[in-house]
C-alpha positions as CSV (number, residue, x, y, z in Angstrom):
1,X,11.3,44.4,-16.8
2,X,10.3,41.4,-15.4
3,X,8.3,40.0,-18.2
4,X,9.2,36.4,-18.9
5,X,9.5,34.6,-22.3
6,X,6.3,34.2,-24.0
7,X,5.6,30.8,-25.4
8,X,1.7,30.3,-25.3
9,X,-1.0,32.5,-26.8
10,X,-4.7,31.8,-26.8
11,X,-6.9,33.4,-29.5
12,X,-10.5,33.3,-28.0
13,X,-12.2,34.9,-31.3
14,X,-12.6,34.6,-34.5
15,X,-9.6,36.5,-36.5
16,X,-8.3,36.3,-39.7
17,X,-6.2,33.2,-40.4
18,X,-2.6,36.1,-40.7
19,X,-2.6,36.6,-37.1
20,X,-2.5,32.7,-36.5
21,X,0.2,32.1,-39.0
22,X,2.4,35.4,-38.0
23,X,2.2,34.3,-34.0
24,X,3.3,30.7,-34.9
25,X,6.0,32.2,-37.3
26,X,7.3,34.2,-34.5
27,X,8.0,30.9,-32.3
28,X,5.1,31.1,-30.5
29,X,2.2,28.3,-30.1
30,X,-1.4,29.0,-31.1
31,X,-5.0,28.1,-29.4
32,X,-7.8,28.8,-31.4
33,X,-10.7,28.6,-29.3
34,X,-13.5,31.1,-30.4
35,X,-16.9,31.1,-28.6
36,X,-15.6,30.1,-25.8
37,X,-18.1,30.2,-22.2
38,X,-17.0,32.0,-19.1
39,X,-16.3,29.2,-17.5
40,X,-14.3,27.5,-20.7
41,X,-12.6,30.5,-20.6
42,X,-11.4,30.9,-17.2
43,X,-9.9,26.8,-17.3
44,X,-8.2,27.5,-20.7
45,X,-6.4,30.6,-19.7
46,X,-4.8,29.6,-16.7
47,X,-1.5,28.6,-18.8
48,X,-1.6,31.2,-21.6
49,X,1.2,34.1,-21.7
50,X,-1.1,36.1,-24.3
51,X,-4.5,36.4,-25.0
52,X,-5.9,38.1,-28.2
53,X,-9.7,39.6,-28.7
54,X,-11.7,41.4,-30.3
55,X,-14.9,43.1,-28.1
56,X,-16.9,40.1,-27.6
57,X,-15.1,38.3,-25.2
58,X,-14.8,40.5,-21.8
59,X,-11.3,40.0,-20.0
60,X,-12.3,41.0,-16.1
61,X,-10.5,41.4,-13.2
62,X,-11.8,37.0,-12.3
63,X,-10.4,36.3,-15.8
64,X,-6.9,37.9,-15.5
65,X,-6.8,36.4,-11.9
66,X,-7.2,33.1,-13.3
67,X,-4.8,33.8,-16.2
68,X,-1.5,32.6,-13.1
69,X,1.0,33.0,-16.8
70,X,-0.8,35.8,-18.5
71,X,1.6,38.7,-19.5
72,X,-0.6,40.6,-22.1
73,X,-3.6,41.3,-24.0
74,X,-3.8,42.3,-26.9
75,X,-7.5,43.9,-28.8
76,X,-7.6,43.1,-32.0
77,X,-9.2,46.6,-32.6
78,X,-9.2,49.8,-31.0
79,X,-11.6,50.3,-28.0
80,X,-10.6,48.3,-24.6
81,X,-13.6,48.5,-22.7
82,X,-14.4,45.2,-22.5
83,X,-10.6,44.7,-20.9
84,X,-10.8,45.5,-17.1
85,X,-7.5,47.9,-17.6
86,X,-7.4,48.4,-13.9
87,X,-7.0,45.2,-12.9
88,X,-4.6,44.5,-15.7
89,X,-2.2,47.2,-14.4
90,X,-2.4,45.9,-11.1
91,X,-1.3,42.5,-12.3
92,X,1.5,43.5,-14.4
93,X,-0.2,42.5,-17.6
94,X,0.3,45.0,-20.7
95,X,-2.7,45.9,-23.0
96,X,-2.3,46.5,-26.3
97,X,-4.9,47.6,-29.2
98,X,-4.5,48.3,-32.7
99,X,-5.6,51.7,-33.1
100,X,-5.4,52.2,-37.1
101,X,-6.6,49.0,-37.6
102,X,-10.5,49.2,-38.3
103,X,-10.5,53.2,-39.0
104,X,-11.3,53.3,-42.7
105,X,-13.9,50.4,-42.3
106,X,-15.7,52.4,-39.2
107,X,-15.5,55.6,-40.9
108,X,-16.9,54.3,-43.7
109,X,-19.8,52.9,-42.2
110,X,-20.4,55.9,-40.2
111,X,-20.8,58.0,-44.2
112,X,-23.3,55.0,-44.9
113,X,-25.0,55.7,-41.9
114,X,-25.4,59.4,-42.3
115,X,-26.4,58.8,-46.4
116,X,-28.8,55.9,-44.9
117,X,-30.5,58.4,-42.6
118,X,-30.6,61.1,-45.0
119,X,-32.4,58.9,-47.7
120,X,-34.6,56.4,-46.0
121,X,-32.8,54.1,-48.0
122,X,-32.5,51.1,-45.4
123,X,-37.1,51.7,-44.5
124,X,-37.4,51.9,-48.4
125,X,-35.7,48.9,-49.2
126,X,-37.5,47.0,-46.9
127,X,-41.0,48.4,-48.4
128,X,-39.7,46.9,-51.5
129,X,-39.2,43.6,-50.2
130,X,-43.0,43.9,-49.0
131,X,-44.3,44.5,-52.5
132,X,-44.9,48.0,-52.0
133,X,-43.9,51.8,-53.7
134,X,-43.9,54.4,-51.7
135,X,-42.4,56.8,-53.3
136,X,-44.0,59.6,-51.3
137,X,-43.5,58.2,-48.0
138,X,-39.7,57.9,-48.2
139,X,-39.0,62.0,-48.8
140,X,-35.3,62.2,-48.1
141,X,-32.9,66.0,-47.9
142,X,-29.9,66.5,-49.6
143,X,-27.1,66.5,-47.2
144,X,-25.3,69.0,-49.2
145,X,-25.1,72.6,-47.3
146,X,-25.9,70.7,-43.9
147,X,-24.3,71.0,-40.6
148,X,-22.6,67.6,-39.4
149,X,-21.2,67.8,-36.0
150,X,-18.1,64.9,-35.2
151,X,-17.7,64.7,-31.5
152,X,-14.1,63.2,-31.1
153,X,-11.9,63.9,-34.1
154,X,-9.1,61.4,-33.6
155,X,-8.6,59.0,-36.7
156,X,-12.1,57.7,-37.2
157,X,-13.6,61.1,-36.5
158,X,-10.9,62.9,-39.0
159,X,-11.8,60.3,-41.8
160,X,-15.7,61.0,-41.7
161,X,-15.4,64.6,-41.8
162,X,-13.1,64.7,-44.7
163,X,-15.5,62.2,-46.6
164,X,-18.7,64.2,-45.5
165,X,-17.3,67.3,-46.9
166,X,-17.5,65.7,-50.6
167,X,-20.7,66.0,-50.1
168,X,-20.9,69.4,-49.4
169,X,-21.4,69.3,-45.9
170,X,-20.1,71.4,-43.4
171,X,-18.3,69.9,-40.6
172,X,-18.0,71.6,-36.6
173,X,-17.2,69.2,-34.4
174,X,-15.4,68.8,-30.3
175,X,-12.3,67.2,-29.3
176,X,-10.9,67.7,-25.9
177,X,-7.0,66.8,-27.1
178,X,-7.1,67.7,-30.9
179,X,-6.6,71.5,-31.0
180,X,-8.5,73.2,-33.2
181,X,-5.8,74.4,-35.1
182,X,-4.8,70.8,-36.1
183,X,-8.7,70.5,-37.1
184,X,-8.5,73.1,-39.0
185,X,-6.3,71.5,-41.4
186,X,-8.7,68.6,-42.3
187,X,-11.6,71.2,-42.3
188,X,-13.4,70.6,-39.4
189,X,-13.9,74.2,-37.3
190,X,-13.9,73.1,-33.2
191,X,-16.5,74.8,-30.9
192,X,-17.8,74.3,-27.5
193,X,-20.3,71.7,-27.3
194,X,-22.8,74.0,-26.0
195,X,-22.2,76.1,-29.3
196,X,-22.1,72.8,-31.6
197,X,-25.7,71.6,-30.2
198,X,-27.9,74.5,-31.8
199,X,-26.1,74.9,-34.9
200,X,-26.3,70.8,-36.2
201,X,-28.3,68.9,-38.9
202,X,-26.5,65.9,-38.0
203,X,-24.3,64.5,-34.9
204,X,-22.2,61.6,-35.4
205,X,-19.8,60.6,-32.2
206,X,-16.4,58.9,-32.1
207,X,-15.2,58.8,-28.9
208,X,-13.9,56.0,-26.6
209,X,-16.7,54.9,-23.8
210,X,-15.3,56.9,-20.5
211,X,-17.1,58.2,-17.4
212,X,-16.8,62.0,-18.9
213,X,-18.1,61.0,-22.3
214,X,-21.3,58.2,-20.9
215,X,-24.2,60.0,-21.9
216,X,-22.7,62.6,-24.0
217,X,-25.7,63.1,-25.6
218,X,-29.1,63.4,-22.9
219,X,-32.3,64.8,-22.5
220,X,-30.4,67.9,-21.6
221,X,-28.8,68.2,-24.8
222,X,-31.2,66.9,-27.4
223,X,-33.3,69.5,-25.9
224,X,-30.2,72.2,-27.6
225,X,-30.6,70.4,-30.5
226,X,-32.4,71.4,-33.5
227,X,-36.0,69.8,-33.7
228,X,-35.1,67.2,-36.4
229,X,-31.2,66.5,-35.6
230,X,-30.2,63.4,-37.0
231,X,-28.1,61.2,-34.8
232,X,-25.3,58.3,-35.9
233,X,-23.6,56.2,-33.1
234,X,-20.8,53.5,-34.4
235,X,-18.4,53.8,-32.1
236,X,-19.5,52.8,-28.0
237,X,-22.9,51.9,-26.7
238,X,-23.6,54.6,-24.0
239,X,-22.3,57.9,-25.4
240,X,-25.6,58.0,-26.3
241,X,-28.1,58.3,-23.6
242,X,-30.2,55.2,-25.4
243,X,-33.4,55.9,-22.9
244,X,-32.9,60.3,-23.6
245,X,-33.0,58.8,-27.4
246,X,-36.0,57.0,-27.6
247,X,-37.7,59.8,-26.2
248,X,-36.4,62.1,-28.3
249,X,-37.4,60.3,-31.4
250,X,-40.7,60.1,-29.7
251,X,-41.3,63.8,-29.6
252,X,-39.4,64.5,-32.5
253,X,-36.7,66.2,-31.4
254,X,-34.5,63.8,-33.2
255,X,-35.5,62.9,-36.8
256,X,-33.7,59.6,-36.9
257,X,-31.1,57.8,-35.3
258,X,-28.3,55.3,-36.9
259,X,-26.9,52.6,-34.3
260,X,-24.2,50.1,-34.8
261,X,-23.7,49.6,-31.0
262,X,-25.5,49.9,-27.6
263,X,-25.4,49.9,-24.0
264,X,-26.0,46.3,-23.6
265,X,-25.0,44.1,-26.8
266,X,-27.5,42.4,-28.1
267,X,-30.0,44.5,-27.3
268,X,-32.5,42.9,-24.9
269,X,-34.7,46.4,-25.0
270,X,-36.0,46.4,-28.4
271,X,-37.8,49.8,-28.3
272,X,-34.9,51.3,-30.4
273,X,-34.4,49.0,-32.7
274,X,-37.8,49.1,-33.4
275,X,-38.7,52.2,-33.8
276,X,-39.6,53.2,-37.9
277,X,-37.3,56.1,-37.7
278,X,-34.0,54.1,-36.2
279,X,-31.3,52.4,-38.6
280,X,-29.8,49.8,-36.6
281,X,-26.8,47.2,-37.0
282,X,-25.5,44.6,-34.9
283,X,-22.0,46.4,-34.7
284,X,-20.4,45.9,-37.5
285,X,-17.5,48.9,-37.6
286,X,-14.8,46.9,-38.3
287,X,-16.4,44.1,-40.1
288,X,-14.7,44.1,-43.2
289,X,-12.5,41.7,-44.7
290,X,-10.0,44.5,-44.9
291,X,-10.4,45.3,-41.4
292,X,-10.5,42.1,-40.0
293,X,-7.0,41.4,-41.7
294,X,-5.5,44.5,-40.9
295,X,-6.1,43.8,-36.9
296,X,-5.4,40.4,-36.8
297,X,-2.2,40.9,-38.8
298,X,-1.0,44.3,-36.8
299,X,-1.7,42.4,-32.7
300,X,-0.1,39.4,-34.2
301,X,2.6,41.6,-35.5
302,X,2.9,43.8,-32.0
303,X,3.1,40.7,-29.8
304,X,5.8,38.7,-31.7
305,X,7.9,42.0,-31.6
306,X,7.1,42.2,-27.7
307,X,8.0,38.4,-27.5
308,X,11.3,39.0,-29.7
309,X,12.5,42.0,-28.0
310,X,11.9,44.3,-30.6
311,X,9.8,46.5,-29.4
312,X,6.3,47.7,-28.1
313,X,3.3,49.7,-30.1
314,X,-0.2,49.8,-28.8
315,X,0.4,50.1,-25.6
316,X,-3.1,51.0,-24.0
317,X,-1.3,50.8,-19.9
318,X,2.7,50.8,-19.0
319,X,3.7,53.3,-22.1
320,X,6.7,53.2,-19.7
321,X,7.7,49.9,-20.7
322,X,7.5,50.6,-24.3
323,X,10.2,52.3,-23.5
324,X,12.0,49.8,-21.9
325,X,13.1,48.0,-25.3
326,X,14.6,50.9,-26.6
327,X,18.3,49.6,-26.9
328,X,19.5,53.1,-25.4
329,X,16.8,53.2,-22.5
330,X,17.2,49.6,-21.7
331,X,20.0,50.2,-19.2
332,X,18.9,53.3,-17.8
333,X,15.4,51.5,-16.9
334,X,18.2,48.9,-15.3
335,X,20.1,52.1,-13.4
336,X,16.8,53.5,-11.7
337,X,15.4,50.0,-11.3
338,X,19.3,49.6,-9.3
339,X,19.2,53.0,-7.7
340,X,15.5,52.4,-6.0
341,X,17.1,49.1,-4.8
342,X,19.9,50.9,-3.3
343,X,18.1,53.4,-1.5
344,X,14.8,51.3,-0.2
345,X,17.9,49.0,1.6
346,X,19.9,51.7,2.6
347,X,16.7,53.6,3.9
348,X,15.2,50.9,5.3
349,X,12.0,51.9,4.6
350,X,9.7,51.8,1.7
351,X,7.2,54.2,2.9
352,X,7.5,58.3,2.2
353,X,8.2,60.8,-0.5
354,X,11.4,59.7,-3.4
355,X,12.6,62.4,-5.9
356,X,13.9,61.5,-8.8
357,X,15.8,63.9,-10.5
358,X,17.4,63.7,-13.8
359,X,20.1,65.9,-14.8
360,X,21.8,66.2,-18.8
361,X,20.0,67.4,-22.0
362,X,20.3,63.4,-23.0
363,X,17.7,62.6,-20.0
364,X,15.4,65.4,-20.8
365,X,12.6,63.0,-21.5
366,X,13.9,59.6,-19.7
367,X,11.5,60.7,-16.4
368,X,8.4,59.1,-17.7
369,X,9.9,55.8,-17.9
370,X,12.6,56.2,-14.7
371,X,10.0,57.2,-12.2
372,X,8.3,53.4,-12.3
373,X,11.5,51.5,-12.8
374,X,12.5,53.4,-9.6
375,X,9.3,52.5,-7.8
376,X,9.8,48.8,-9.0
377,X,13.7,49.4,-7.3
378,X,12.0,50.2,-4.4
379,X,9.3,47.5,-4.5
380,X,11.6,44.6,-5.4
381,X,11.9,42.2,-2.6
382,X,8.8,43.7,-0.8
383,X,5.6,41.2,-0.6
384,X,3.8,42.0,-4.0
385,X,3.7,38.8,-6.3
386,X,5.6,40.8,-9.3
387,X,6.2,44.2,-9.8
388,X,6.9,45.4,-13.5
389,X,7.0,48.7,-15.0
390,X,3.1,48.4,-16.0
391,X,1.9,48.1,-12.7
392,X,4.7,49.5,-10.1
393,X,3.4,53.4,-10.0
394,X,0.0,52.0,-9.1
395,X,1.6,49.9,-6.5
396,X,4.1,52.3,-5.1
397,X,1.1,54.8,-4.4
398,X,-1.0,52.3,-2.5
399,X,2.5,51.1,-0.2
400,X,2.4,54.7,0.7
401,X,5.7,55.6,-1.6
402,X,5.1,58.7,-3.7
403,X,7.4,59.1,-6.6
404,X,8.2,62.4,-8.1
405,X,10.8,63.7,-11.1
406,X,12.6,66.8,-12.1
407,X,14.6,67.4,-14.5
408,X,18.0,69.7,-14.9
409,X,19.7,70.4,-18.3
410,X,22.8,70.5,-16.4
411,X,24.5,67.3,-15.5
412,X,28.4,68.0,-13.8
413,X,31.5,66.5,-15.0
414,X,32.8,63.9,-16.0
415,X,29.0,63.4,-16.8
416,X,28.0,66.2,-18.6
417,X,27.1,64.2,-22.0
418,X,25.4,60.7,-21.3
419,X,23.8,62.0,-18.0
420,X,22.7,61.4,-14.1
421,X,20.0,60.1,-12.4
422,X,19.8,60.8,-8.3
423,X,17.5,59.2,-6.4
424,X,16.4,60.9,-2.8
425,X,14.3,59.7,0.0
426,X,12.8,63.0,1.3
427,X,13.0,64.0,4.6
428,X,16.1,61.7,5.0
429,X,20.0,62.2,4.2
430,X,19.5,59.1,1.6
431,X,20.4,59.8,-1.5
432,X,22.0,58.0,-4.2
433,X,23.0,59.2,-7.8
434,X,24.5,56.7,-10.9
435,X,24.9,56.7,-14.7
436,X,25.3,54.5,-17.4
437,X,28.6,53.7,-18.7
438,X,28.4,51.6,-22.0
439,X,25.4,49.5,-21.2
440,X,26.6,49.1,-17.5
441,X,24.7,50.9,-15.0
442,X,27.0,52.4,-12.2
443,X,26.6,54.2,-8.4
444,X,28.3,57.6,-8.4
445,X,27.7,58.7,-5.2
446,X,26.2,57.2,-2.0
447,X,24.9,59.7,0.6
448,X,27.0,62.7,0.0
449,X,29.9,60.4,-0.7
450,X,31.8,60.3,-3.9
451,X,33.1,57.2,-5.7
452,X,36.2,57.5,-7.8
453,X,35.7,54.9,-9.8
454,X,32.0,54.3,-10.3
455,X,30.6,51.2,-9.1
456,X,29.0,48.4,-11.6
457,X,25.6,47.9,-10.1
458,X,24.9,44.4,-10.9
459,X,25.0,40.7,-9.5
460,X,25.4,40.2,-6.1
461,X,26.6,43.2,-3.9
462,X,28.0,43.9,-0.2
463,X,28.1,47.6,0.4
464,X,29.0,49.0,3.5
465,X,29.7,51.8,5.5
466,X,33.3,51.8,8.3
467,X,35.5,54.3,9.1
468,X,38.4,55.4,6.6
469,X,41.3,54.7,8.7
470,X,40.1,51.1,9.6
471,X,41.1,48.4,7.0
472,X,40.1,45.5,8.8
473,X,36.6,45.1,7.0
474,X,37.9,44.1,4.2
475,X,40.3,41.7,5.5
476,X,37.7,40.1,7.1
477,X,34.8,40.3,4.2
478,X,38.3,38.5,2.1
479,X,38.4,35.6,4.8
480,X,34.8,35.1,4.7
481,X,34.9,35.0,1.1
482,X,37.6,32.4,1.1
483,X,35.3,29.9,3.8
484,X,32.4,30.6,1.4
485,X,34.0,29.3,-1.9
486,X,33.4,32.5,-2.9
487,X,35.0,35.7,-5.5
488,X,35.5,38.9,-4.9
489,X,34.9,40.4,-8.5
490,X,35.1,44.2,-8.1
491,X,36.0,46.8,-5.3
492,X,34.9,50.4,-5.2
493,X,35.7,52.5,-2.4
494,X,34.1,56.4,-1.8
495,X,35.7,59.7,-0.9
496,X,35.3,60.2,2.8
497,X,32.7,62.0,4.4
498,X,33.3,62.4,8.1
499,X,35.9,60.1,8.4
500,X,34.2,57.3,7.0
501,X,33.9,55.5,3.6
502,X,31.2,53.7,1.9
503,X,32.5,50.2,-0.3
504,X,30.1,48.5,-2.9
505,X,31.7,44.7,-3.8
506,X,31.0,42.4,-6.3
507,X,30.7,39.3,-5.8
508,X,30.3,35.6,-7.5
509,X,27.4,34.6,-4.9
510,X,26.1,36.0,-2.3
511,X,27.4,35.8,1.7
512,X,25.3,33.8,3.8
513,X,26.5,34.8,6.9
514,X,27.5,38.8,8.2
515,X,28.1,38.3,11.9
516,X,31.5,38.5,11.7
517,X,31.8,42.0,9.6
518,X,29.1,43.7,11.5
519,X,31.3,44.6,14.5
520,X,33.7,46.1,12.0
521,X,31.4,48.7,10.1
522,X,28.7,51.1,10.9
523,X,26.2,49.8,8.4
524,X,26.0,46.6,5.8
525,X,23.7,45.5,3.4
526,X,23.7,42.9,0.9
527,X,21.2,42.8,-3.0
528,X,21.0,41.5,-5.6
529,X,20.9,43.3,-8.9
């Protein structure tokens, strides 16, 4: 998987004091350093193997190029837009959130927000404080029989509509992945947002920040709205078009607007903030005590099972590697990882179009992690610093190498129940096919030829190709062995295909020298696995 041992991690906000004493629990050594400067940031990662934050401090592309050690991040929270995730992937380093982690505490802010907005109650306070009683000026609505729209209806979103309906409200709402059946069953009806815009008292959004959901909410649509709508972000600054805002609260179009986040944080542009019919806060979603323990405790918890070998959760990039420390995908990853090797040295090439097929009811699922560990096969060696399972489909596709899967229930004898995995390199009579035996990945067969007994592929290898009849390869591969000091540990031979046979031998080191076999077979090739 190449990920190394983690030993250092460097906590660069403030978290609750669990995720400090679960990391060092775990074997792992702590840096607290909240606050920390661009600069002071960029020198003190440079060793680190994990870095935890929350949203203030913003891991980019010149931070994780810094970070020479770095092999994950991990958000102490759910968004991950102030993590360059690009360049992550493209170094190998895995980002993690913790998705659950600060639901309850933004949800319930958001149901504050909407109450706030629907009584005055944060203006009316404040008249208080100035010694005044305006009873009359502070006319609120009941918010029972409204309309509330939730745009994204994952956990946050599914929490304030439940909530909301207490109050009698009625909830519509939009979710792109959530079907509307599964809304249905928390009470939320789905529509198309251009039905959703007209029929709304109130419009409260919980999506993440991306390039289809910046500016969800414009000129354009406010313009849909009714005259009045009352709006709530607390979950990214942007959904909401902040300059299409202002000018909606101007005109009155929107009646009030509730912000706990903005485009730029803090807000240099105080026209928002300031205006008398805006609630604002300074992005406080998931600060609760409750909150704050809950994601400290559950990244703490995620990386020391990642550092242990237990397993991953929160993966934000390389869900394939997640898979990885599944005990009974672990040496299938190994297999393709093996079988990419294999063919990229047999091929000679790295370029072009590989299938990868899985066949067996067992592997039915297996080609979401296979496809990168065969791209990483096929990497391996090449001149990229690391490849891992995180970043090796991105890589493969800018070397040129497009990676493909299909899958067959069918899987022939005497591998019908664990399964095969066959590797081709389109366009070319390379192909190569293995299994697992055990926890022992094996080659089956070798371009069109057979092995009887499959092939361990690991350690040290020689495989090459010579004609059946002639025995004098291995004679000689047995000398050179003997002048190298070194073991022949295992022997496969294949069926023959046009009177020749393929051989894959282990070995207890490699060969230094081939000159003297290569008049003696038709091709040779020595890895590593």
């Amino acid at each position: 998987m190449a990920l190394g041992k983690l030993q250092k991690v460097l906590i660069s906000e403030s978290l609750d004091p669990c995720c400090r004493e679960i990391l060092q629990a775990g074997g792992l050594r702590v840096t607290e350093k909240p606050g920390l400067s661009k600069e002071e940031l960029l020198r003190e990662i440079r060793d680190c193997d994990g870095l935890i934050v929350r949203s203030a401090t913003k891991v980019t592309a010149e931070v994780l190029e810094a970070a020479e050690r770095l092999q994950v991040v991990g958000r102490a929270g759910t968004g991950v837009d102030n993590v360059d995730v690009d360049a992550a992937t493209r170094k190998g380093v895995l980002v993690m959130n913790t998705p659950t982690g600060n639901s309850l505490s933004a949800a319930e802010l958001t149901c504050g927000m909407i109450l706030c907005l629907a009584r005055q109650i944060p203006q009316a306070a404040a008249s208080m404080k100035e010694g005044k009683w305006d009873r009359k000026k502070y006319m609120g609505m009941e918010l029972n029989g409204k309309t509330l729209a939730v745009l994204g209806l994952g956990r946050i979103g599914r929490e304030v509509a439940i909530r909301m309906q207490a109050f009698g409200m009625k909830t519509i709402g939009y979710d792109p992945i959530i079907t509307a059946d599964v809304s249905a069953t928390f009470g939320v009806e789905q529509l198309p947002l251009e039905q959703i815009w007209p029929r709304c008292d109130f419009i409260t959004v919980h999506t993440p920040l991306l390039p289809s959901t910046t500016g969800l909410l414009n000129d354009s649509t406010f313009a849909k709205c009714r005259r009045g709508v009352q709006v709530v972000n607390c979950a990214r600054g942007g959904i909401v078009d902040e300059g299409a805002l202002l000018r909606a609260l101007q005109s009155g179009q929107c009646g009030g607007a509730a912000l706990d986040v903005f485009t730029q944080e803090p807000p240099k542009d105080r026209d928002l903030v300031n205006h008398p019919n805006v609630i604002s806060c300074p992005h406080l979603g998931a600060s609760t005590q409750e909150a704050q323990s809950r994601c400290g405790k559950e990244i703490a918890m995620q990386i020391v099972d990642m550092a242990t070998g237990k397993g991953l959760t929160g993966v934000v990039n390389g869900q394939a590697l997640s898979k990885a420390f599944a005990p009974q995908t672990k040496p299938w990853i190994t297999l393709a990882k093996a079988l990419g090797t294999v063919l990229c040295t047999a091929g000679k090439q790295v370029q072009g179009s590989v299938q990868v097929c899985t066949l067996g009811t067992p592997l039915k699922e297996a080609g979401s992690y296979l496809t990168p560990a065969v791209a990483a096969g096929m990497l391996a060696g090449g001149t990229q610093k690391e490849v891992t399972l995180v970043n090796a489909t991105l890589l493969a596709q800018e070397a040129g190498l497009k990676v493909t899967t299909t899958h067959s229930h069918v899987a022939p004898e005497p591998d019908s129940i664990t399964g095969l995995v066959q590797v081709s390199l389109q366009g070319t009579p390379h192909q190569v096919t293995g299994t697992v035996q055990g926890s022992t990945p094996v080659l089956r067969q070798i371009n069109g030829a057979t092995f009887k007994l499959p092939a361990p592929l690991s350690g040290p290898l020689l495989i090459y190709r010579a004609k059946a009849s002639d025995t004098s390869a291995l004679a000689t591969l047995t000398g050179l062995l003997s002048k190298a000091g070194a073991q022949l540990l295992s022997y496969q031979s294949s069926s023959t295909v046009a009177g020749e046979q393929w051989s894959v031998v282990g070995l207890s080191a490699p060969l230094s020298n081939l000159g003297e076999l290569k008049p003696r077979v038709t091709e040779i090739f020595q890895l590593h696995l």
